[in-house]
C-alpha positions as CSV (number, residue, x, y, z in Angstrom):
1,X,103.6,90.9,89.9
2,X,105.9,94.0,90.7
3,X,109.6,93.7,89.5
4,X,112.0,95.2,91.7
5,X,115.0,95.8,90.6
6,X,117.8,98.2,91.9
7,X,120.1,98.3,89.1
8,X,118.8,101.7,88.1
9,X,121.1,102.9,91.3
10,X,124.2,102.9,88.9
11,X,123.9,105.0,86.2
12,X,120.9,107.5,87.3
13,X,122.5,109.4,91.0
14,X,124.0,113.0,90.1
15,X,127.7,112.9,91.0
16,X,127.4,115.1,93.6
17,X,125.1,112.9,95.0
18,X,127.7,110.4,95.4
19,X,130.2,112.4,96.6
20,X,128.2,113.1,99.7
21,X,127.5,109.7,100.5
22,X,131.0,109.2,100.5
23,X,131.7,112.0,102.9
24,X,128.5,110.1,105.2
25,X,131.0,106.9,105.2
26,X,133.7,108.9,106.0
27,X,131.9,110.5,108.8
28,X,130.6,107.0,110.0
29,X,134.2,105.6,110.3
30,X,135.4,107.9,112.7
31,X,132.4,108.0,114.8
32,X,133.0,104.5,115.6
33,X,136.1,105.9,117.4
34,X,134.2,108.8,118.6
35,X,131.5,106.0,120.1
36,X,134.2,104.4,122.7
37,X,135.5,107.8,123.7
38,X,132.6,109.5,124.7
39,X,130.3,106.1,125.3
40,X,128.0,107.8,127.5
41,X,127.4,110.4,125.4
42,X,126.3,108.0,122.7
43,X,124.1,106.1,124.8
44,X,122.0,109.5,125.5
45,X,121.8,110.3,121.9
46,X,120.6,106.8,120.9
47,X,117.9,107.3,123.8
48,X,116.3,109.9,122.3
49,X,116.7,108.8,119.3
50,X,114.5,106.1,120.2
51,X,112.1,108.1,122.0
52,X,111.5,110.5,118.4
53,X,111.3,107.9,116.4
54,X,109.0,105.9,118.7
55,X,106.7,109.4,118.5
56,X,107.1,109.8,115.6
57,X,106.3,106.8,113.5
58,X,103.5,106.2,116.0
59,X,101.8,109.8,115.0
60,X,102.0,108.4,111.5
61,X,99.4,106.0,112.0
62,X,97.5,108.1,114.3
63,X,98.4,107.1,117.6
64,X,99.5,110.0,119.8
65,X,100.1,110.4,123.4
66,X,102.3,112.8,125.9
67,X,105.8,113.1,125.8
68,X,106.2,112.3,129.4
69,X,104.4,108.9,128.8
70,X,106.4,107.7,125.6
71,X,109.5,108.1,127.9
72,X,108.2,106.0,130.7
73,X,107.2,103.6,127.5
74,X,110.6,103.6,126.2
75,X,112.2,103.0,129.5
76,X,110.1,100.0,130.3
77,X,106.7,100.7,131.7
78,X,103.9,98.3,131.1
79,X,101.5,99.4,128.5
80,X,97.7,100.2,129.6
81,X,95.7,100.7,126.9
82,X,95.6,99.3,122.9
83,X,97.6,102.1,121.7
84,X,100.5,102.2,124.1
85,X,100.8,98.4,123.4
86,X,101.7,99.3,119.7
87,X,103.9,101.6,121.2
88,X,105.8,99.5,123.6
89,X,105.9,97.0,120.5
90,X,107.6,99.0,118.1
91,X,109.6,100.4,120.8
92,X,110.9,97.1,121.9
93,X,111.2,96.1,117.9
94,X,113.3,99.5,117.1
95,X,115.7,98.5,120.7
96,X,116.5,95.2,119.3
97,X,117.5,97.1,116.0
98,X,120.0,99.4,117.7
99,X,121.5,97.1,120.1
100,X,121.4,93.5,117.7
101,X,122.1,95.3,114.2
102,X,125.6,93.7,114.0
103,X,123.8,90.2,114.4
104,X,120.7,90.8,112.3
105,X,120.1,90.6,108.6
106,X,117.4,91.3,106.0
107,X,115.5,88.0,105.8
108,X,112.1,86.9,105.6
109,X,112.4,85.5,109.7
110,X,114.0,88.7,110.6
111,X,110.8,90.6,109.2
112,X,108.4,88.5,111.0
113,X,109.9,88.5,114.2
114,X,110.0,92.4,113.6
115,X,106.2,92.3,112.6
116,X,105.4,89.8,115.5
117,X,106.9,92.5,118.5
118,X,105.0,95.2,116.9
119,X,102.1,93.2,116.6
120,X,101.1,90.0,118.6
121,X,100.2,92.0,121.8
122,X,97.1,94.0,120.1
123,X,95.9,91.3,117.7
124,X,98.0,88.8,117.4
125,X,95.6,86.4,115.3
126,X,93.9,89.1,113.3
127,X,94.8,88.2,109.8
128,X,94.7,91.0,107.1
129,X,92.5,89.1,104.4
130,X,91.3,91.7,102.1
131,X,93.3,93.7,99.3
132,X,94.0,97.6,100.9
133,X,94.2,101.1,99.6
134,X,96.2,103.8,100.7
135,X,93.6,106.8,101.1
136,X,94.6,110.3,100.8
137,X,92.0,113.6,102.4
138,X,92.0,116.3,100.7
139,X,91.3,119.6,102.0
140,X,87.8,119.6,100.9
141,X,87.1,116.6,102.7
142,X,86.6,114.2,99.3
143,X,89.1,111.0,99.2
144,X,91.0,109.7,96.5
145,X,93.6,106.8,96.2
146,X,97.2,107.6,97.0
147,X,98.4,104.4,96.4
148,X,97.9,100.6,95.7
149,X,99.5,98.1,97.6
150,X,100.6,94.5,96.7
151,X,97.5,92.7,96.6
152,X,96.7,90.2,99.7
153,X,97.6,86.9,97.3
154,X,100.9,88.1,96.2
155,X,102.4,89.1,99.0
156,X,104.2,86.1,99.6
157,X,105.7,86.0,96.2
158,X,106.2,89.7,96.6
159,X,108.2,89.6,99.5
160,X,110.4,86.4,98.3
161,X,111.3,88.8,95.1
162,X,111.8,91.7,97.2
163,X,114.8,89.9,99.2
164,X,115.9,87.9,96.7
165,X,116.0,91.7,94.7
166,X,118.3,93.1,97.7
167,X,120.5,90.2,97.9
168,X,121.0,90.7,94.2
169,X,121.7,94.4,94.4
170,X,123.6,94.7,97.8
171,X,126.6,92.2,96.4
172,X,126.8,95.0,93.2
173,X,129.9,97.4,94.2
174,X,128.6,100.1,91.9
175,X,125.1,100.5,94.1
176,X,125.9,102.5,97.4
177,X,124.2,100.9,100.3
178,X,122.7,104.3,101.6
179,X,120.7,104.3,98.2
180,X,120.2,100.9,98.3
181,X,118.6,100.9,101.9
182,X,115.6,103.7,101.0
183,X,114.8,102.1,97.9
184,X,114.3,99.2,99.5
185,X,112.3,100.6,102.6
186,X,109.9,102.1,100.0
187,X,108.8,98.9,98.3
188,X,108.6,96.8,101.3
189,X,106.0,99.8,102.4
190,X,104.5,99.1,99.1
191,X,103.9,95.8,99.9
192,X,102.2,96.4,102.8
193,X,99.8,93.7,103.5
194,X,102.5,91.2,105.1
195,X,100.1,90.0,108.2
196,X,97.6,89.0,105.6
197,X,99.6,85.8,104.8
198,X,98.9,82.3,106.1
199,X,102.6,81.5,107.0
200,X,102.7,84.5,109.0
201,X,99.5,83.4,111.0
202,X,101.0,80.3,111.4
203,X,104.3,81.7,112.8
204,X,102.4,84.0,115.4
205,X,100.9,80.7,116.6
206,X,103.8,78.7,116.6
């Protein structure tokens, strides 16, 4: 089983590293201000920041579509076909993040309500039972493994230590939270195989 641990965080940033980050909280602080003077002008930024990321992340996996038709998406249209249901999910999902943050926290019921909007309208009892691997296609068409994810049985155990790892790390002064939060982003990716568990199946059904 994978150890994560994010102690590394205090002794291995470049100084000048760290002085940005604190010139990002800086900046955050006053645009808190900046957010009730110009409210509307933060509510159209957040908009298309929803929209990008919504095309975005969805290109990732291979799921494209027009501009025009993630904007209708975004601003509530009913999905027509499997892929614009995966769209509206992580939509909805990413909406709940921008306007609930304050109220929300990084928990194992947090993450599978998350993976439940994304996923329960386009299979919601299609459980992932068989170990993956992250293929990469080379230009000369041949394959080769990128990466190894957590393997289907541990991911339980995984994901208990992964929490349990960010709990540990985010109550640690000395560890910025904006290195803490991509550190942590990239092993829950590496885990991977989260739908694969019974509880989860059990919790969509539920």
């Amino acid at each position: 089983m994978r150890k994560f641990d994010y102690s590394f965080l205090k002794k291995e940033i470049p100084g000048t590293i760290i002085g940005t980050v604190g010139i990002i909280s800086d900046l955050n602080t006053r645009n808190q201000v900046r957010k009730l003077q110009y409210e509307k002008t933060f509510e159209k930024l957040r908009e298309k920041a929803v929209i990008e990321s919504v095309k975005a992340s969805n290109e990732i996996e291979g799921i494209v579509t027009t501009e025009e038709r993630i904007k209708d998406l975004v601003a509530g249209a009913a999905p027509l076909t499997h892929d614009e249901k995966e769209i509206s999910g992580y939509k909805d999902a990413l909406s709940l993040i921008h306007t609930e943050h304050e109220n929300l926290d990084v928990s194992k019921e947090v993450i599978l309500m998350f993976h439940r909007m994304i996923e329960e309208s386009v299979n919601p009892l299609e459980a992932e039972t068989r170990d993956n691997l992250i293929m990469e296609y080379l230009s000369d068409e041949s394959r080769r493994v990128r990466f190894t994810p957590v393997k289907h049985k541990d991911t339980e155990e995984a994901m208990e230590q992964l929490i349990l790892a960010f709990y540990d790390a985010r109550q640690d002064e000395e560890i910025p939270v904006l290195f803490l939060i991509p550190c942590f982003i990239v092993d829950y990716a590496s885990i991977h195989s989260l739908t694969g568990t019974e509880e989860y199946q059990d919790f969509l059904r539920y």
